[in-house]
PDB file of N, CA, C, O and CB in Angstrom:
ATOM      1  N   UNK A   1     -29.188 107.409 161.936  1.00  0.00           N
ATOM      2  CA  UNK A   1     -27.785 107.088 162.168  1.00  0.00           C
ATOM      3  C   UNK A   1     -27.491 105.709 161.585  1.00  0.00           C
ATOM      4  O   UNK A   1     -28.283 104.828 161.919  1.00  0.00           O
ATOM      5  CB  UNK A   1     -27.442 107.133 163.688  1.00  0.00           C
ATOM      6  N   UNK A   2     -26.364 105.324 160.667  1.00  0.00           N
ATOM      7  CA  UNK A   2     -25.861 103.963 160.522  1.00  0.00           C
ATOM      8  C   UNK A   2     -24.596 104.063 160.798  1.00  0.00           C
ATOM      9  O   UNK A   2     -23.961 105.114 160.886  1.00  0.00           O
ATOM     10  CB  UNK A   2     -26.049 103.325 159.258  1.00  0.00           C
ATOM     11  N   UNK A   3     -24.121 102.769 160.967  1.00  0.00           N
ATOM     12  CA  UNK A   3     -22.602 102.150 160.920  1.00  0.00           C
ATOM     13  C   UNK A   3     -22.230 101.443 160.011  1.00  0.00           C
ATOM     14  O   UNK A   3     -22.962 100.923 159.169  1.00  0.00           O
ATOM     15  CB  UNK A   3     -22.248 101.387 161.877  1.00  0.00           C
ATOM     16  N   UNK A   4     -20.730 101.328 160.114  1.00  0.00           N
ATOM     17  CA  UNK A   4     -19.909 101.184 158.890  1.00  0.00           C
ATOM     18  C   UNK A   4     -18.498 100.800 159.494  1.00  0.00           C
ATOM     19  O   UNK A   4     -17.529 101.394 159.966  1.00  0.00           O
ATOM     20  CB  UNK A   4     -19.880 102.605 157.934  1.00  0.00           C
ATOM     21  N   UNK A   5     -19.030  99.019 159.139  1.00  0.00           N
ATOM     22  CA  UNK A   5     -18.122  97.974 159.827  1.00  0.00           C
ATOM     23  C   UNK A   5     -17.796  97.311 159.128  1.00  0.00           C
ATOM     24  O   UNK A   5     -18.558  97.330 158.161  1.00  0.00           O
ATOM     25  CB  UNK A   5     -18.474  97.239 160.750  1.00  0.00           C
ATOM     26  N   UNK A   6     -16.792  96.451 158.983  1.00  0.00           N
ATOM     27  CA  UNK A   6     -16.420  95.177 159.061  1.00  0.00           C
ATOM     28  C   UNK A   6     -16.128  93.658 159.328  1.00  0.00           C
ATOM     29  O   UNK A   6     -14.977  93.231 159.418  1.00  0.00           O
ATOM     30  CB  UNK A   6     -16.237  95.319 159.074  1.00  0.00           C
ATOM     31  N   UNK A   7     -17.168  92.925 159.439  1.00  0.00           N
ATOM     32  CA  UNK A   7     -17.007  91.982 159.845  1.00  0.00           C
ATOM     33  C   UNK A   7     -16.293  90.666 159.262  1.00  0.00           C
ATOM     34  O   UNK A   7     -16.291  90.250 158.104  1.00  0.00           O
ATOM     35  CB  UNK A   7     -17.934  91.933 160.122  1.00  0.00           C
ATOM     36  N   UNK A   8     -15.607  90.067 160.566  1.00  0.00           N
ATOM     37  CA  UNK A   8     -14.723  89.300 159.291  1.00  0.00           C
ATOM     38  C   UNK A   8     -14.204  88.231 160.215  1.00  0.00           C
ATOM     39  O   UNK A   8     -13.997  88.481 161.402  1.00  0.00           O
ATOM     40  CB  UNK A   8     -13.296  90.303 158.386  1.00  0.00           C
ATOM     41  N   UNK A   9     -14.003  87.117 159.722  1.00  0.00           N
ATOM     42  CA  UNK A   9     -13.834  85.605 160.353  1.00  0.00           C
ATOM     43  C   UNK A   9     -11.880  85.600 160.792  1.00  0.00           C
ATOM     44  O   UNK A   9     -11.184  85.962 159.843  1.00  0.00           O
ATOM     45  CB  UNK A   9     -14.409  84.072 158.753  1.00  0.00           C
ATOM     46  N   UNK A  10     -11.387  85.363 161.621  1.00  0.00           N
ATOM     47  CA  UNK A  10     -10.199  85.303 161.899  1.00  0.00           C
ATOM     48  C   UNK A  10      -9.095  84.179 161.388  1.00  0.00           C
ATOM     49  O   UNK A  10      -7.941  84.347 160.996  1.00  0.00           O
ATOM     50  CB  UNK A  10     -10.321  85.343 163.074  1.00  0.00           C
ATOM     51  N   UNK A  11      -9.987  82.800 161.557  1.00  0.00           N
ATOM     52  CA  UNK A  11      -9.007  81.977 161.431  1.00  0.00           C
ATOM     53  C   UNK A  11      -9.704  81.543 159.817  1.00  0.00           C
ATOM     54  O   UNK A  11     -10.835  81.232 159.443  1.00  0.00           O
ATOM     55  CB  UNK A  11      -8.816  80.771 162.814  1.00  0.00           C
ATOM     56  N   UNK A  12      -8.324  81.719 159.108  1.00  0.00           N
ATOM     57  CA  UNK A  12      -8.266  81.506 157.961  1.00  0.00           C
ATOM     58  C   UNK A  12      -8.545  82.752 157.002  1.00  0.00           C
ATOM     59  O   UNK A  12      -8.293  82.974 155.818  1.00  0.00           O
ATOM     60  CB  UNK A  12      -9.035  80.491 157.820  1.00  0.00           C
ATOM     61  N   UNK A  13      -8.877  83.132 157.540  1.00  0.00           N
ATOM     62  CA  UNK A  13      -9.520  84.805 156.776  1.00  0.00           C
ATOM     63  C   UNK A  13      -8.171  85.805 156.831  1.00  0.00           C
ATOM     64  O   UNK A  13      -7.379  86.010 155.911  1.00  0.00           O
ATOM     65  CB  UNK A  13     -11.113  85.795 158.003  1.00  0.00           C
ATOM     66  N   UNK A  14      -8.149  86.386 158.239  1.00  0.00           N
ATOM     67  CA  UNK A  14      -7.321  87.606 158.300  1.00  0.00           C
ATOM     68  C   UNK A  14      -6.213  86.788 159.245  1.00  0.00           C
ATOM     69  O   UNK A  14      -5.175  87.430 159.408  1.00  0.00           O
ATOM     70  CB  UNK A  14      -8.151  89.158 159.006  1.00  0.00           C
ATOM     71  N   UNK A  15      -6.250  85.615 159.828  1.00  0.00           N
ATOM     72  CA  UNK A  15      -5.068  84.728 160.245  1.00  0.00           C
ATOM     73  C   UNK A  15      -4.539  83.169 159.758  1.00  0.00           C
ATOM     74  O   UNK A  15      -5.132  82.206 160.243  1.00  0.00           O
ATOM     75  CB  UNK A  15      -5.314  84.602 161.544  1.00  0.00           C
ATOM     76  N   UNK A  16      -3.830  83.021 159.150  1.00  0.00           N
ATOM     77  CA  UNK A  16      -3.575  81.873 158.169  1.00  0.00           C
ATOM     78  C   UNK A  16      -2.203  80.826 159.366  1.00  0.00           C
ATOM     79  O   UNK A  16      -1.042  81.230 159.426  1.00  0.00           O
ATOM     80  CB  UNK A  16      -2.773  82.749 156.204  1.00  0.00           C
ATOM     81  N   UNK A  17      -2.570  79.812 160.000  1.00  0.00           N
ATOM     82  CA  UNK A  17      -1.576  79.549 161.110  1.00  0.00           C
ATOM     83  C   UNK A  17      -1.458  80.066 162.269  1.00  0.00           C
ATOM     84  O   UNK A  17      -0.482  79.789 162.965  1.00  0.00           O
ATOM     85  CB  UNK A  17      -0.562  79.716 160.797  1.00  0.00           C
ATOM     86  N   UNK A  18      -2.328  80.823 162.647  1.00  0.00           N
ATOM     87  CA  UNK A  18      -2.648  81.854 163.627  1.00  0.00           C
ATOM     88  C   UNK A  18      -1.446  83.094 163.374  1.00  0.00           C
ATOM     89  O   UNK A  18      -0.845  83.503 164.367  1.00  0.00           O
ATOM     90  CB  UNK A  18      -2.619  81.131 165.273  1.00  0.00           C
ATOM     91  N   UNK A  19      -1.159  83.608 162.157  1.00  0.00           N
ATOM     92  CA  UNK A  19      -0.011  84.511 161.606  1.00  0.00           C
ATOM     93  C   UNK A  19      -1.361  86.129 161.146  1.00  0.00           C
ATOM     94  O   UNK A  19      -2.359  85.916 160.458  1.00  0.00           O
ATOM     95  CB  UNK A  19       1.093  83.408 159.749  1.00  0.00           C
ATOM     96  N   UNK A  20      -1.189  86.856 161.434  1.00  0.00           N
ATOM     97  CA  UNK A  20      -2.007  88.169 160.333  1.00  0.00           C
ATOM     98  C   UNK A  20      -0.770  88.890 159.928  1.00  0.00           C
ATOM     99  O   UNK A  20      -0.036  89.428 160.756  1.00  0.00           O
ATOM    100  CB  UNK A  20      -3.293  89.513 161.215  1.00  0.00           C
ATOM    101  N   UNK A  21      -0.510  88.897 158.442  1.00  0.00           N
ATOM    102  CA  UNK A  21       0.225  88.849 157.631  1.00  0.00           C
ATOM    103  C   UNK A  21       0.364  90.868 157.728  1.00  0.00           C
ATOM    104  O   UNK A  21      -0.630  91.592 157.776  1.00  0.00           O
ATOM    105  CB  UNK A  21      -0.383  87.837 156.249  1.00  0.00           C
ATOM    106  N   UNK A  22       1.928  91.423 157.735  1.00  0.00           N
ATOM    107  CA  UNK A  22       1.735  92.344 157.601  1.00  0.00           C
ATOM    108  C   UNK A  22       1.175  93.522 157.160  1.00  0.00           C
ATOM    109  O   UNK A  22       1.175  94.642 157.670  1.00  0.00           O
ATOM    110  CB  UNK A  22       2.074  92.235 157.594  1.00  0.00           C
ATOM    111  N   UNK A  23       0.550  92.977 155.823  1.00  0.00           N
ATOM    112  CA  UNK A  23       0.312  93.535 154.707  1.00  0.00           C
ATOM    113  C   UNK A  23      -1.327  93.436 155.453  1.00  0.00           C
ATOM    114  O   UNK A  23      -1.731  94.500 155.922  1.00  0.00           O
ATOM    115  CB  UNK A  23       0.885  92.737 153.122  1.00  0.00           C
ATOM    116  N   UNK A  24      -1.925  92.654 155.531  1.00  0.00           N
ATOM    117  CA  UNK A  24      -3.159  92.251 156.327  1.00  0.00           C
ATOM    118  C   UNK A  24      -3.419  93.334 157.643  1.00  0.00           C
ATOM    119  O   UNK A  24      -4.581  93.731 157.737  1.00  0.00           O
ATOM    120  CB  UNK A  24      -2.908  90.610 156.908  1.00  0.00           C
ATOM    121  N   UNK A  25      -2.467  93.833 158.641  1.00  0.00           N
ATOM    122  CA  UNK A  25      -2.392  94.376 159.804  1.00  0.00           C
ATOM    123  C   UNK A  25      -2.320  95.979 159.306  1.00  0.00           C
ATOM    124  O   UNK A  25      -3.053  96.771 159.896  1.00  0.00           O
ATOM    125  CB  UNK A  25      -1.145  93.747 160.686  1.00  0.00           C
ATOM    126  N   UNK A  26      -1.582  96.394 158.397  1.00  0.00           N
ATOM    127  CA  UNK A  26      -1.370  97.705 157.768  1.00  0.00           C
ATOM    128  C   UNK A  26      -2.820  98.034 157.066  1.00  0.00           C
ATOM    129  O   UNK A  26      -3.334  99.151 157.110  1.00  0.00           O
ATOM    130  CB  UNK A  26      -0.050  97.652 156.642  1.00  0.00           C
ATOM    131  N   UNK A  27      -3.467  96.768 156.340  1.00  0.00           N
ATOM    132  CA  UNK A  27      -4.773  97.154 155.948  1.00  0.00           C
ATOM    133  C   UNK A  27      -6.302  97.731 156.941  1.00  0.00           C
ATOM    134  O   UNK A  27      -7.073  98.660 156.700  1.00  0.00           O
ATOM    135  CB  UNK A  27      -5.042  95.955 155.284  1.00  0.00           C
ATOM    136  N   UNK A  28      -6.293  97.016 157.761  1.00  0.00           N
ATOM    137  CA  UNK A  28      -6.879  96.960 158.816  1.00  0.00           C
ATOM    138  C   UNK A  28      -6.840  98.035 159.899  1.00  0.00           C
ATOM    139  O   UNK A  28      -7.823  98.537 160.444  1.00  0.00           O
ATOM    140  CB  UNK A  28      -6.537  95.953 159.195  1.00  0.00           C
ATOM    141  N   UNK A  29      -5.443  98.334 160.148  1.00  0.00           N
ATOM    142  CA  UNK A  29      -4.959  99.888 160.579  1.00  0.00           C
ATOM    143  C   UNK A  29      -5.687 100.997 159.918  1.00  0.00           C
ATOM    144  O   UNK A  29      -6.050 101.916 160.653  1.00  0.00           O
ATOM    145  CB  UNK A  29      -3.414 100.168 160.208  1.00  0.00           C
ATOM    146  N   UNK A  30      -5.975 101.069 158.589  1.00  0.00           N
ATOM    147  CA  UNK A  30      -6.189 102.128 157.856  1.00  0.00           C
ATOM    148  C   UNK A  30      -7.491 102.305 157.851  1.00  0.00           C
ATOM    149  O   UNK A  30      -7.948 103.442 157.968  1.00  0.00           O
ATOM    150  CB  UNK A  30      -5.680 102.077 156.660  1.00  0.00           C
ATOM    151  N   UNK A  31      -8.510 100.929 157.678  1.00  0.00           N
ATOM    152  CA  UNK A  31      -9.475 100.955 157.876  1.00  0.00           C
ATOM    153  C   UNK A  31     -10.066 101.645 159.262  1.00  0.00           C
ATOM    154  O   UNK A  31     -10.866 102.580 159.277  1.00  0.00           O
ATOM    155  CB  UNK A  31      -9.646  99.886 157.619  1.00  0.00           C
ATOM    156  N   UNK A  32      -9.640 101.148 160.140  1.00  0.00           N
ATOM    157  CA  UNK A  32      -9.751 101.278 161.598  1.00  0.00           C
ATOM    158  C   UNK A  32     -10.128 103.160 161.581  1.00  0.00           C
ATOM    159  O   UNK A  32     -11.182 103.757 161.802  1.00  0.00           O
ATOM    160  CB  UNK A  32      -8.010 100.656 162.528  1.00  0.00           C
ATOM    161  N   UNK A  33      -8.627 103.703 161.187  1.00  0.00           N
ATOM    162  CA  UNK A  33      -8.289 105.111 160.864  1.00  0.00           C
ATOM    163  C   UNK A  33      -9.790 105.928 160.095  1.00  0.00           C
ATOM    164  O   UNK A  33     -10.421 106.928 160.439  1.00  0.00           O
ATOM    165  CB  UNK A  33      -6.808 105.036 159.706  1.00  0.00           C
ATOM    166  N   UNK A  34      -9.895 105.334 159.376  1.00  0.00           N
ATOM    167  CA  UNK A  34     -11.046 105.866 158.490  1.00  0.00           C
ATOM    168  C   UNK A  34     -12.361 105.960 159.586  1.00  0.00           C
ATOM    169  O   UNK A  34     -13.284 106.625 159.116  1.00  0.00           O
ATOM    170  CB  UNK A  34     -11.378 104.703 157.049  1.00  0.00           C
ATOM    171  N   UNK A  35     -12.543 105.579 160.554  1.00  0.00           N
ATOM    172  CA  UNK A  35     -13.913 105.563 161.515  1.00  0.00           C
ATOM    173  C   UNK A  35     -14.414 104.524 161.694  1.00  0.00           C
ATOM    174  O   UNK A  35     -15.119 104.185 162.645  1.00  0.00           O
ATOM    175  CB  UNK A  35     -15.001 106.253 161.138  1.00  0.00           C
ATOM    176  N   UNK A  36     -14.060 103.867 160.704  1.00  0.00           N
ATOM    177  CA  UNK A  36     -15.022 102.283 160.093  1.00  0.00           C
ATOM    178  C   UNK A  36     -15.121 101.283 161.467  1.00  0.00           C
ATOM    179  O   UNK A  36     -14.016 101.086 161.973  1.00  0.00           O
ATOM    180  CB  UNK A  36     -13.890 101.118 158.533  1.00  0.00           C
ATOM    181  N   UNK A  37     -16.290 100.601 162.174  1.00  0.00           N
ATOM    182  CA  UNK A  37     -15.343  99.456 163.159  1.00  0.00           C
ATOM    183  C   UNK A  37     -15.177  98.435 162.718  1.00  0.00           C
ATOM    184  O   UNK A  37     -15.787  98.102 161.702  1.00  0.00           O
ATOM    185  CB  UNK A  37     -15.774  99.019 164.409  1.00  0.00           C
ATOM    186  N   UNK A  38     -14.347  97.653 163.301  1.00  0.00           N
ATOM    187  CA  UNK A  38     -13.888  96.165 162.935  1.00  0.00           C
ATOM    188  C   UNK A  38     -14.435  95.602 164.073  1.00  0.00           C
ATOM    189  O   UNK A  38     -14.322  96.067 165.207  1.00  0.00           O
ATOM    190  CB  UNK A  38     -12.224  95.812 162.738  1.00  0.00           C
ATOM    191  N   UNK A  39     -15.399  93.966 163.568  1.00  0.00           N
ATOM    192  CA  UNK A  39     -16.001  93.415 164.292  1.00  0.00           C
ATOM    193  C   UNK A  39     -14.987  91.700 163.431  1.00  0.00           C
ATOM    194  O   UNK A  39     -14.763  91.361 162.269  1.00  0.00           O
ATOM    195  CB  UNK A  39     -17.890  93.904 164.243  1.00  0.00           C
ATOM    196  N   UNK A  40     -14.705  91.162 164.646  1.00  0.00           N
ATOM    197  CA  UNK A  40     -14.217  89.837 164.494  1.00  0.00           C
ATOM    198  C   UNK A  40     -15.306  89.079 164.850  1.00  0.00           C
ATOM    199  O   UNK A  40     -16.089  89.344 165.762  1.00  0.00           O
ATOM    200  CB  UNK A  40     -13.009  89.498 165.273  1.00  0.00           C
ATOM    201  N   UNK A  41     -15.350  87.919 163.945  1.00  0.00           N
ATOM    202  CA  UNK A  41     -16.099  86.847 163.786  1.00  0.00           C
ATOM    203  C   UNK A  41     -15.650  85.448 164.060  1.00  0.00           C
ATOM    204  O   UNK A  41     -15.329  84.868 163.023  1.00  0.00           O
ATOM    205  CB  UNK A  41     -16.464  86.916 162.656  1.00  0.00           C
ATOM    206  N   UNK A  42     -15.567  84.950 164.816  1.00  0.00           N
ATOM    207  CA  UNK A  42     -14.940  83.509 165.198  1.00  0.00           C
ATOM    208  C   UNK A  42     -15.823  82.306 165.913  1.00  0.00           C
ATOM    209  O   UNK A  42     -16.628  82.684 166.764  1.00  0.00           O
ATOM    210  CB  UNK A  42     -13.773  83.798 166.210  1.00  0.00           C
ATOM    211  N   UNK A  43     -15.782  81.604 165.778  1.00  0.00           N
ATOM    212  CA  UNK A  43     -15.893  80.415 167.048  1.00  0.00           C
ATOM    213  C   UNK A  43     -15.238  80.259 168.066  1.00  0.00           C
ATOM    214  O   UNK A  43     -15.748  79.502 168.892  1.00  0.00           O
ATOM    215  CB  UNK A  43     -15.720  79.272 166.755  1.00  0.00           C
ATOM    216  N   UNK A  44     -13.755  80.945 168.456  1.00  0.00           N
ATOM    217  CA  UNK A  44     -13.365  80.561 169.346  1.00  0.00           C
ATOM    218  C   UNK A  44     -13.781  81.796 170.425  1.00  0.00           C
ATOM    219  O   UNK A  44     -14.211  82.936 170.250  1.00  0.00           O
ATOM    220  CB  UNK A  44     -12.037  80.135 169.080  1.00  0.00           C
ATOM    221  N   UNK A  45     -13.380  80.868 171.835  1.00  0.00           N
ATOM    222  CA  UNK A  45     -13.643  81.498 172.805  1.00  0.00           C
ATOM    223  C   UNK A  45     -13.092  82.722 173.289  1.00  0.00           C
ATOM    224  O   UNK A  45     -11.879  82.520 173.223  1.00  0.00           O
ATOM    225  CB  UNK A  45     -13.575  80.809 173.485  1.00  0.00           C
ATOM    226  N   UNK A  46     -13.299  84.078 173.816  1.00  0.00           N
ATOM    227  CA  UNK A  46     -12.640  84.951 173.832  1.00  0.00           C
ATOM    228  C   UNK A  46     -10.874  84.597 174.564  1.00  0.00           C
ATOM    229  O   UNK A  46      -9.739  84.856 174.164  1.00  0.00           O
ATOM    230  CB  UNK A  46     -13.596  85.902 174.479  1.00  0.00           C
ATOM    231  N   UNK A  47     -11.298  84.059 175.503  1.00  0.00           N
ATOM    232  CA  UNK A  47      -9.563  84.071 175.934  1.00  0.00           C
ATOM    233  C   UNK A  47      -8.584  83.282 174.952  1.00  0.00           C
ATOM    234  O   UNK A  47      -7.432  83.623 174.686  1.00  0.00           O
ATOM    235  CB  UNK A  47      -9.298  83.266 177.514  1.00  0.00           C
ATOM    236  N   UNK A  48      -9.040  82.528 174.623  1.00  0.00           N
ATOM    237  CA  UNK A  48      -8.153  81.708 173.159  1.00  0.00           C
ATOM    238  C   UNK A  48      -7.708  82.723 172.222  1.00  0.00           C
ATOM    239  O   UNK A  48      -6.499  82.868 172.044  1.00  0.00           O
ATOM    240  CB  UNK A  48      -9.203  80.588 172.097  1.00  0.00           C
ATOM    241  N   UNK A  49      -8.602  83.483 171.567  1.00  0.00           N
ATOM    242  CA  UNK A  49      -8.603  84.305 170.895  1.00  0.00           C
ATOM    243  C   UNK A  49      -7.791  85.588 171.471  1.00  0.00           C
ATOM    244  O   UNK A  49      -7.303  86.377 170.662  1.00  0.00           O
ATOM    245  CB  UNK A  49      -9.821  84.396 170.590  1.00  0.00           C
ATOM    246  N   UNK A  50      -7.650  85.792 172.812  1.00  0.00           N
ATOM    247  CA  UNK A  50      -6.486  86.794 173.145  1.00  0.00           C
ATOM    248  C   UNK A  50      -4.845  86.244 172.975  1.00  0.00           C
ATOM    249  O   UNK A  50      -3.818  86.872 172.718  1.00  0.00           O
ATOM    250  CB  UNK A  50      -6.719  87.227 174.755  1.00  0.00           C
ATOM    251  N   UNK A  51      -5.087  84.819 173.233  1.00  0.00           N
ATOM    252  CA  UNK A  51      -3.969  83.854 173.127  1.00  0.00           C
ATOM    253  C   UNK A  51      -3.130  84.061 171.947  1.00  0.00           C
ATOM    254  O   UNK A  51      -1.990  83.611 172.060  1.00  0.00           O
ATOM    255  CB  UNK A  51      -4.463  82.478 173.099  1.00  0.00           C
ATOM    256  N   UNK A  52      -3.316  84.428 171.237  1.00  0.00           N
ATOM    257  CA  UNK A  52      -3.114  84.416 169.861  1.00  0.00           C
ATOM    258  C   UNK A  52      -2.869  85.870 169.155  1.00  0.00           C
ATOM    259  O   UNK A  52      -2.683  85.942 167.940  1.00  0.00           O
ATOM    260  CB  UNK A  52      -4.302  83.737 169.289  1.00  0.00           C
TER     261      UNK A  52
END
């Protein structure tokens, strides 16, 4: 069995100002759709990171 993810840094990556750009959110949707998971990568702390 493998997986088939994405990992990917938030601030500055897929959030620029703490903004994820529509075009960014529609991509990510699709991915999602496809089976694939999305794993976020950050330093910040989880509740900050819900903050936002």
């Amino acid at each position: 069995m493998y997986f088939i993810a994405l990992a990917t840094d938030y601030d500055g990556t897929l959030a620029h100002d703490g903004i994820v750009s529509r075009k960014t959110l529609d991509a990510l949707e699709r991915f999602k759709k496809s089976g694939r998971k999305l794993v976020l990568v950050t330093g910040r702390e989880l509740p900050d990171l819900k903050g936002v």
